[in-house]
Wavefront OBJ file of the C-alpha trace (Angstrom):
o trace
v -29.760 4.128 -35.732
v -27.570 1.587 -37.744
v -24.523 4.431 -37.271
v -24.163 3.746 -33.748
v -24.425 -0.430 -34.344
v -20.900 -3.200 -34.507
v -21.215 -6.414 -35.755
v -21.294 -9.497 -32.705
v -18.694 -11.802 -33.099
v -18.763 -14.434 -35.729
v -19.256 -16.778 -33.197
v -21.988 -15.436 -31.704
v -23.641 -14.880 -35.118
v -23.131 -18.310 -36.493
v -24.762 -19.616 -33.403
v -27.652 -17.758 -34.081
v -28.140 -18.548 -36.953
v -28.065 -22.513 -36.012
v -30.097 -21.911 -33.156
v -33.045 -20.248 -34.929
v -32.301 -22.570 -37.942
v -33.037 -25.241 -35.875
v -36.267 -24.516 -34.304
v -39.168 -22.217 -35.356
v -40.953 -19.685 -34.018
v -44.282 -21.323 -34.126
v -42.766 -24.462 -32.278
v -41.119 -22.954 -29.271
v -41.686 -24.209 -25.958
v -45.056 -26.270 -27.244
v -44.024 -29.194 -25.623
v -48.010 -30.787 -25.679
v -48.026 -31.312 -22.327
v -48.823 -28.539 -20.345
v -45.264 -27.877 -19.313
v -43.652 -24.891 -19.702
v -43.651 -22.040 -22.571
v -40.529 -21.346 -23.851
v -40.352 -18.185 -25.969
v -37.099 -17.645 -28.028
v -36.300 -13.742 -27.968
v -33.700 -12.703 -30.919
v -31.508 -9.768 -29.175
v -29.739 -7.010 -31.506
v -27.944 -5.855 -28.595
v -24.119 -5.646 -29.488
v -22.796 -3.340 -26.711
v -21.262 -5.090 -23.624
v -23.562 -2.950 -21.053
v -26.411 -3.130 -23.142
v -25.983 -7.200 -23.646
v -25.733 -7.095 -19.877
v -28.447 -5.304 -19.228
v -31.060 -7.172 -21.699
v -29.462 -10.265 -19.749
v -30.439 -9.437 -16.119
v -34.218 -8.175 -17.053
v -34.402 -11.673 -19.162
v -32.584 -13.644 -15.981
v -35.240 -11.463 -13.994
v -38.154 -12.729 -15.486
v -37.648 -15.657 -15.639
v -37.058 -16.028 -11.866
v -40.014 -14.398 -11.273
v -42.016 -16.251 -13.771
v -41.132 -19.903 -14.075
v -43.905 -20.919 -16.168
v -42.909 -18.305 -18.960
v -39.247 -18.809 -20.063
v -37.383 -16.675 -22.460
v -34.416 -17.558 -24.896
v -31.687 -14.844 -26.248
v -30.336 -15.622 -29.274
v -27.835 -13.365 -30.319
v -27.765 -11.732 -33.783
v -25.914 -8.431 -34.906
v -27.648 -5.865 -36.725
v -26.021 -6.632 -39.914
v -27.848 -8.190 -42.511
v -30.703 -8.225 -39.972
v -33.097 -7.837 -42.943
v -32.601 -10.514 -45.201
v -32.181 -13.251 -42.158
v -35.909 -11.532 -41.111
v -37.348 -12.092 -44.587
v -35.139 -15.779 -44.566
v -36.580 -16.889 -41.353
v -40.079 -15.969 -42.237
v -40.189 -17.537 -45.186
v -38.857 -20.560 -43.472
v -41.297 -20.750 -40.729
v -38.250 -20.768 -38.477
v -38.877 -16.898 -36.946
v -38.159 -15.843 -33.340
v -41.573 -15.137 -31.171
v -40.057 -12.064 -30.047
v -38.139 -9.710 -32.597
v -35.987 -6.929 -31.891
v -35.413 -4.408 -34.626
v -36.316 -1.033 -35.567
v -39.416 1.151 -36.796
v -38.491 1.927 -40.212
v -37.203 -1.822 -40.935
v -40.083 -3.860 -39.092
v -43.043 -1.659 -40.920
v -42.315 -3.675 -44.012
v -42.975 -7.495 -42.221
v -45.891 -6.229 -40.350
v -47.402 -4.792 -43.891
v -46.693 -8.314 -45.537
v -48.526 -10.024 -41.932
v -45.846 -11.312 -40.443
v -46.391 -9.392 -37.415
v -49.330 -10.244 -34.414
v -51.009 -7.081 -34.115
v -50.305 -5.797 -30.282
v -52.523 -3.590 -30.090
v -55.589 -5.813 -27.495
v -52.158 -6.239 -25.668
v -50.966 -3.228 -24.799
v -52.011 -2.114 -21.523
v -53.187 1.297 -21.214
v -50.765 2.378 -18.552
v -48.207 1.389 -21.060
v -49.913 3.475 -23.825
v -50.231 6.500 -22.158
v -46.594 5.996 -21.094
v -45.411 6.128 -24.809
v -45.339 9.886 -26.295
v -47.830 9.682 -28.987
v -45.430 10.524 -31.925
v -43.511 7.732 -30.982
v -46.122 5.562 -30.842
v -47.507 6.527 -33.839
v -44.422 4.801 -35.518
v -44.926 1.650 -34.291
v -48.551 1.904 -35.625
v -49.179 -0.060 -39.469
v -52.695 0.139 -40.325
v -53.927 1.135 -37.386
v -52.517 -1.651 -35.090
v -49.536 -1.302 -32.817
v -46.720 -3.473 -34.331
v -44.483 -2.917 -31.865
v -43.736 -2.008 -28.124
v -40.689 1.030 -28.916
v -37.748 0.573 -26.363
v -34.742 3.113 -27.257
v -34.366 6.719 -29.332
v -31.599 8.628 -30.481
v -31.642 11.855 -31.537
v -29.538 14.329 -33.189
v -27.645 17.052 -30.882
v -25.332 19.491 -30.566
v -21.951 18.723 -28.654
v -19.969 22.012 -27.892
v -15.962 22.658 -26.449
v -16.611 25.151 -23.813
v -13.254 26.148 -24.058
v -13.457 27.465 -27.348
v -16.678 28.932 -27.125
v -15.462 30.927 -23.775
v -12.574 32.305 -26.108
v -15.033 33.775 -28.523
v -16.841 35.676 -26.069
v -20.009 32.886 -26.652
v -22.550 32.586 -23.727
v -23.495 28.900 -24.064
v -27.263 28.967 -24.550
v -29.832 28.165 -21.988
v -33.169 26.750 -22.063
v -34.567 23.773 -23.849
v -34.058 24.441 -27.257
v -31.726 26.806 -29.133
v -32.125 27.993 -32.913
v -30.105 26.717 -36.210
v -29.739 30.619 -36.478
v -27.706 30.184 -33.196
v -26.049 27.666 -33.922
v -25.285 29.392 -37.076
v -24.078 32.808 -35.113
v -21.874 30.441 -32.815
v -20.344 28.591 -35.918
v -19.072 31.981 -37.546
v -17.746 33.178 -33.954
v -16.119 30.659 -33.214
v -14.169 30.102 -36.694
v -11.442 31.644 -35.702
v -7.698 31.090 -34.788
v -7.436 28.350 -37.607
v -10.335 26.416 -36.066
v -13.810 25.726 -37.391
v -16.666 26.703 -35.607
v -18.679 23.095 -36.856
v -17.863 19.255 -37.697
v -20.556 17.618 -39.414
v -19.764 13.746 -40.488
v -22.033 13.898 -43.230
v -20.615 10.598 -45.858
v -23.928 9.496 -45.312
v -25.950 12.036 -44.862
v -29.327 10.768 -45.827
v -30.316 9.647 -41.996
v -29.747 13.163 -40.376
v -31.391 15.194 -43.153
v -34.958 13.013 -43.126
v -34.944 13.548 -39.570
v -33.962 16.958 -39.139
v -36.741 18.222 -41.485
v -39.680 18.091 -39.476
v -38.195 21.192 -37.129
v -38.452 22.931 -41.008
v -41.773 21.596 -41.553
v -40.431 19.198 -43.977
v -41.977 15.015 -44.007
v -40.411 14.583 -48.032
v -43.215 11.593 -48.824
v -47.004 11.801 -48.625
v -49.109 8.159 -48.213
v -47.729 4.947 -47.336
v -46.199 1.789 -49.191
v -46.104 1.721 -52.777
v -48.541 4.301 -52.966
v -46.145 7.216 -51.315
v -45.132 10.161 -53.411
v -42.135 11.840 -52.795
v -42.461 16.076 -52.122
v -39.601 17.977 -52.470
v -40.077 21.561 -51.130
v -38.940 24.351 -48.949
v -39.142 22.263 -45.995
v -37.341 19.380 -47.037
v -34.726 21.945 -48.934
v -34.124 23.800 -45.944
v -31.599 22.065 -43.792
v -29.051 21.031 -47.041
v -29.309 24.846 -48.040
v -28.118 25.508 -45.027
v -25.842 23.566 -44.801
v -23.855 24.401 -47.626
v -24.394 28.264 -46.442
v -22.607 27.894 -43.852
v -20.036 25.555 -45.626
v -19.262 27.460 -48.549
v -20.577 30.421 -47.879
v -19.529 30.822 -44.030
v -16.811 28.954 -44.579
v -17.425 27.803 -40.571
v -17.684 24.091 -41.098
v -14.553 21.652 -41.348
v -14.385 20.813 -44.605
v -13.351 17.750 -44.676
v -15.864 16.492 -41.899
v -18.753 16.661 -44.269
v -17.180 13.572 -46.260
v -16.519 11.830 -42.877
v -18.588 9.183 -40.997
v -20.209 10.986 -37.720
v -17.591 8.803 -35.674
v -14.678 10.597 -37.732
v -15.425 13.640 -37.193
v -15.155 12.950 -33.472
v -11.112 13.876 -33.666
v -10.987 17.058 -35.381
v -13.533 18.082 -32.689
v -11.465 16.390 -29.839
v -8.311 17.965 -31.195
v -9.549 21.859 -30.976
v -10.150 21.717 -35.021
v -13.820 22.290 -34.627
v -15.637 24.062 -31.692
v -18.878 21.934 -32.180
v -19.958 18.997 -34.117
v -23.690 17.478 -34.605
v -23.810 13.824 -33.697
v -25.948 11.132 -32.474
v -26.819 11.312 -29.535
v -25.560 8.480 -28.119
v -21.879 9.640 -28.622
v -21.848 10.980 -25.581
v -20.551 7.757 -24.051
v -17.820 7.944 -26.521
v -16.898 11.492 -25.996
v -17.008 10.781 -22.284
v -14.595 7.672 -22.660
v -12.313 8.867 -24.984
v -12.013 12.688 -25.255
v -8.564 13.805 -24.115
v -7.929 14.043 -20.753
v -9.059 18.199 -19.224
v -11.439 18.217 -22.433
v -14.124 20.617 -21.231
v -17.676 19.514 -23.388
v -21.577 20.325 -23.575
v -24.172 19.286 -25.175
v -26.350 22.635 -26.502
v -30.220 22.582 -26.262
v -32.549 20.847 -28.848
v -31.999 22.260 -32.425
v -35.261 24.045 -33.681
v -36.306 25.406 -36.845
v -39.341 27.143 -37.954
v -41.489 24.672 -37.328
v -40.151 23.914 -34.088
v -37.608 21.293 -32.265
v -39.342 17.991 -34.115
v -36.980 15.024 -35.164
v -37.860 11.727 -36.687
v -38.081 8.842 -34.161
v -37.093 5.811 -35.472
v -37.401 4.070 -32.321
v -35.765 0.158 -31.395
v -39.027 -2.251 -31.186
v -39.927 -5.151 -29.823
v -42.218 -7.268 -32.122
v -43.927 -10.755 -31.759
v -44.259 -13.063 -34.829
v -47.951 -13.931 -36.417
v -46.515 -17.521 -36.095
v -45.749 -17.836 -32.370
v -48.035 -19.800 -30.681
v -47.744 -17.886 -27.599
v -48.320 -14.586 -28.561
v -49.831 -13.696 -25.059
v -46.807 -14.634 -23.282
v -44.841 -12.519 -25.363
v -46.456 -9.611 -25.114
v -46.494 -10.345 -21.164
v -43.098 -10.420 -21.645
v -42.737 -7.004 -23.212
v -44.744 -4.896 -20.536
v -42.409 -6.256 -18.139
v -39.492 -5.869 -20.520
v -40.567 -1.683 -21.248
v -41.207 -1.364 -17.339
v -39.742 2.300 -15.961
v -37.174 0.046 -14.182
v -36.166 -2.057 -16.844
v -36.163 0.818 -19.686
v -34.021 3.165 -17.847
v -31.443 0.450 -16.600
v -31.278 -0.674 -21.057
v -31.149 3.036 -22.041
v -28.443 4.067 -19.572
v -26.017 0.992 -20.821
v -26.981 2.218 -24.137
v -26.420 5.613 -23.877
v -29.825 5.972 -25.523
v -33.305 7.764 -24.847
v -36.313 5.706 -23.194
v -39.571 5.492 -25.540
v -41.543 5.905 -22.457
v -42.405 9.415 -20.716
v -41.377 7.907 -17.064
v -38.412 5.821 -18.373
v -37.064 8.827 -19.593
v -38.311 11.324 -16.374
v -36.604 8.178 -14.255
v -33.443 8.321 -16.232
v -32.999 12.437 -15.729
v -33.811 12.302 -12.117
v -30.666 9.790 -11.853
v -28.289 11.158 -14.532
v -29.611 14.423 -14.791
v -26.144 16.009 -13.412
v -24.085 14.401 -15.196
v -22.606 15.802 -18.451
v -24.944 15.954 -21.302
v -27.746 13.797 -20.189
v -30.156 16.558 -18.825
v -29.849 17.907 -22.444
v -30.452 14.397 -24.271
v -33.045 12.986 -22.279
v -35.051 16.756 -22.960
v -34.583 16.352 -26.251
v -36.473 12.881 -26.274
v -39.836 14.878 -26.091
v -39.452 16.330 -29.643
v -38.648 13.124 -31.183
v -42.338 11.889 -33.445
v -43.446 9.456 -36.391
v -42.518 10.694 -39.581
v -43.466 9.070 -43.160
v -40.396 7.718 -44.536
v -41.081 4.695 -41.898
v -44.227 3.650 -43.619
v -42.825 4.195 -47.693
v -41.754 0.440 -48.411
v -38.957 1.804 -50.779
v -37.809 4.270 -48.337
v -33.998 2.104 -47.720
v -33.832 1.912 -51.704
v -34.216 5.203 -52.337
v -31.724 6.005 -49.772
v -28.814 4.504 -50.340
v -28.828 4.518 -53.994
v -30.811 7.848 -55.144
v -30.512 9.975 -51.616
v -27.180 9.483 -50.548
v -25.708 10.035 -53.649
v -27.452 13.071 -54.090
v -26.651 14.666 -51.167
v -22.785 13.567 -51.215
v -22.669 15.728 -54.896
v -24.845 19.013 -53.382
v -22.558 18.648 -50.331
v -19.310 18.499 -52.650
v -20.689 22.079 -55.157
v -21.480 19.300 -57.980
v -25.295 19.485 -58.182
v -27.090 23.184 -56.874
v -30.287 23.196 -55.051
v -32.594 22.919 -57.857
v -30.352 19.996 -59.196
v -30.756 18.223 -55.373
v -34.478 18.668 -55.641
v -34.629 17.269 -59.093
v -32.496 14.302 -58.466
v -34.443 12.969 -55.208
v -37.819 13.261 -57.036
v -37.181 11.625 -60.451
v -34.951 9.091 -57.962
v -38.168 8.319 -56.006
v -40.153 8.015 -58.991
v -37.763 5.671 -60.872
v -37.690 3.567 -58.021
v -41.400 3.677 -56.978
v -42.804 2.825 -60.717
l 1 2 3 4 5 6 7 8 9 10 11 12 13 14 15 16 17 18 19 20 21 22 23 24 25 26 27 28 29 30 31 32 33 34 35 36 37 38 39 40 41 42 43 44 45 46 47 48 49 50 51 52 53 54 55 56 57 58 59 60 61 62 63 64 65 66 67 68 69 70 71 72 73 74 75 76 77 78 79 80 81 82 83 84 85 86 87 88 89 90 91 92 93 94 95 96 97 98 99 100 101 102 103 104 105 106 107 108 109 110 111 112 113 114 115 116 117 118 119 120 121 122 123 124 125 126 127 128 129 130 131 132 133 134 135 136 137 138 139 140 141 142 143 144 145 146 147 148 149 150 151 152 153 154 155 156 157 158 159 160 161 162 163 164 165 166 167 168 169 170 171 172 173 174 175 176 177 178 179 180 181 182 183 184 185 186 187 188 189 190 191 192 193 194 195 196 197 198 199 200 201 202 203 204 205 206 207 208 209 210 211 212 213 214 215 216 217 218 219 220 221 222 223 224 225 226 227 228 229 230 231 232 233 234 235 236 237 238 239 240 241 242 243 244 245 246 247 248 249 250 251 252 253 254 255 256 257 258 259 260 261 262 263 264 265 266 267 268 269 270 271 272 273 274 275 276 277 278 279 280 281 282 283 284 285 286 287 288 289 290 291 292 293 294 295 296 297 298 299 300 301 302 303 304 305 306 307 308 309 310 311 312 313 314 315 316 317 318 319 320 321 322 323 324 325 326 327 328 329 330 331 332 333 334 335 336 337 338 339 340 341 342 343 344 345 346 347 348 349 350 351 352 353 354 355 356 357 358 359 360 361 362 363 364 365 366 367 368 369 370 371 372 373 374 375 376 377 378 379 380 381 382 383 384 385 386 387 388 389 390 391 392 393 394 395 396 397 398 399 400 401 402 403 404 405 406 407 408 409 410 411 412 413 414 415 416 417 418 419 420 421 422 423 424 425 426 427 428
């Protein structure tokens, strides 16, 4: 979800970093004589609504439970990783830890991590859709309570699909063979029927496969191996059919960040464009003024409408003393109440079935959000979040990869090669 993510303000980072520098994890709020807990909570959120939001359910609690006090400290998602691995190698590590799936597997594998899992309430459990709690689940212990989702959908110009003669499609899902259809129709007039900001394009293929039947690694950790096949082949081919063959995506869009390609599509170049789904916000902000949008059903392919959820998590350090507390803390912070109020000022999908049922009931007119929110109940675990050389692989054998199959300078079979011998350099 890092394409969605800005950096805080240097001011806000460097006191961060002194704060938690100055204080540990294991220390907070022990103050030996039976007075308060104090639990320091490190906070990714960067957007002003979201920051607002994570403020009031903090402010909330702590009115309501004055024996119990959280801490925000600020951090930005950059370099989020290495001031983890800094802090728990220091000793100096929040209690509570806000991060993602796919980067937090790693510290729970190495036991930095308390294991949730005598925690989590069962109300809470059978809240969570199982796929997404599957990916908050290392060894069999729940690492994690999952807050927000993206996924990947289709936004649509109804003004240039009504000129094409295409009925928007209805339902809950819609094919990539439609989408396909709708691409070539509406190419047309000197516009494209599909933008596609694909400069990194490494995040929305993983993803996409599972609707092909496509998971690329087998096992976990070091001991993943990396498959290759029809389903994880399927979306790029396609791609590049309808790109070079179709000649009904912008070309220029797939060497564009996601955010880039949000002009062609505002300016009439492109009658569609795939984005995260949290761009909705963005469209709704800054599209030009009269700009009539949609957002299509779910995207399926043979194997159905599945995406990869990489959700946002809540952890709690091995090293906090108050473990209990925290995890107090986080069934009150993932309430229906409290999930829907984050995920609206995110513009993001609750990880909870009645978050997300609360959510549609309230925004469920407006435009696009019946469409998102229904396309939270695809989203499941998929491997890559459990291979420890999964971001490795990514940004220096995937990414590159893809960028030359995307550009005509590698073929399928070269694509194929180059991800597996990649993986297996890496992964010795």
């Amino acid at each position: 979800m890092k394409s969605r993510r800005v950096v805080v303000a240097a001011l806000a980072a460097a006191a961060s970093l002194l704060f938690t520098a100055c204080s540990s994890g294991g220390d907070s709020g022990d103050s030996g004589g039976g007075g308060p807990v104090t639990l320091k909570f490190q906070s990714l959120s960067d957007q002003p609504a979201a920051i607002a939001a994570t403020s009031k359910i903090v402010d909330d609690w702590n009115k309501a439970h004055p024996g119990i006090k959280v801490e925000v400290v600020p951090a930005g998602w950059d370099g989020v990783y290495d001031k983890l691995v800094t802090q728990f190698n220091a000793g100096s590590a929040p209690d509570i830890i806000h991060y993602e799936a796919a980067g937090v597997a790693p510290f729970a594998k190495d036991g930095y991590l308390a294991d949730l899992t005598p925690y989590l309430s069962e109300q809470k459990k059978a809240d969570i859709p199982k796929g997404v709690l599957d990916s908050v689940t290392v060894d069999g212990k729940v690492i994690a309570y999952p807050t927000e989702l993206q996924s990947y959908v289709v936004f649509a110009n109804k003004t240039l699909l009504a000129k094409a003669g295409v009925t928007i499609p209805s339902g809950d899902t819609m094919t990539w063979d439609q989408l396909r259809d709708i691409a070539k129709a509406t190419t047309r007039d000197g516009a494209y029927g599909l933008g596609w900001g694909l400069s990194s394009p490494t995040a929305a293929m993983v993803a996409l496969a599972p609707g092909f039947g496509g998971k690329y690694f087998d096992g976990t950790g070091t001991d993943a191996k990396i498959n290759v096949g029809q389903g994880e082949m399927a979306l790029p081919q396609l791609v590049d059919a309808m790109a070079h063959q179709d000649n009904s995506i912008l070309p220029v869009t797939l060497t564009q960040s996601g955010a880039k390609a949000l002009a062609p599509f505002y300016a009439g170049q492109t009658a569609m464009t795939i984005q995260g789904s949290f761009q909705a916000a963005n469209i709704a902000k800054d599209a030009p003024a009269g700009f009539d949008w949609v957002v299509l059903p779910t995207l399926a392919g043979p194997a159905g409408p599945a995406q990869a959820a990489n959700p946002q998590t809540l952890s709690v350090s091995k090293d906090s003393k108050h473990v209990k507390e925290a995890t107090e803390f986080l069934e009150y912070f993932t309430s229906t109440e409290n999930l829907a109020a984050l995920n609206e000022a995110d513009t993001l999908i609750p990880a909870t079935t009645s978050a997300r049922q609360a959510l549609t009931t309230k925004l469920g007119a407006q435009n696009g959000w019946k469409q998102i929110l229904s396309s939270g109940q695809y989203l499941t675990s998929a491997p890559y979040l459990f291979v420890d050389k999964y971001a490795q692989w990514k940004d220096t054998v995937a990414t590159p990869a893809y960028q030359k199959f995307l550009a005509k300078q590698l073929d399928a079979a070269g694509l194929s090669k180059a991800l597996t011998d990649g993986w297996n350099s890496i992964n010795r």
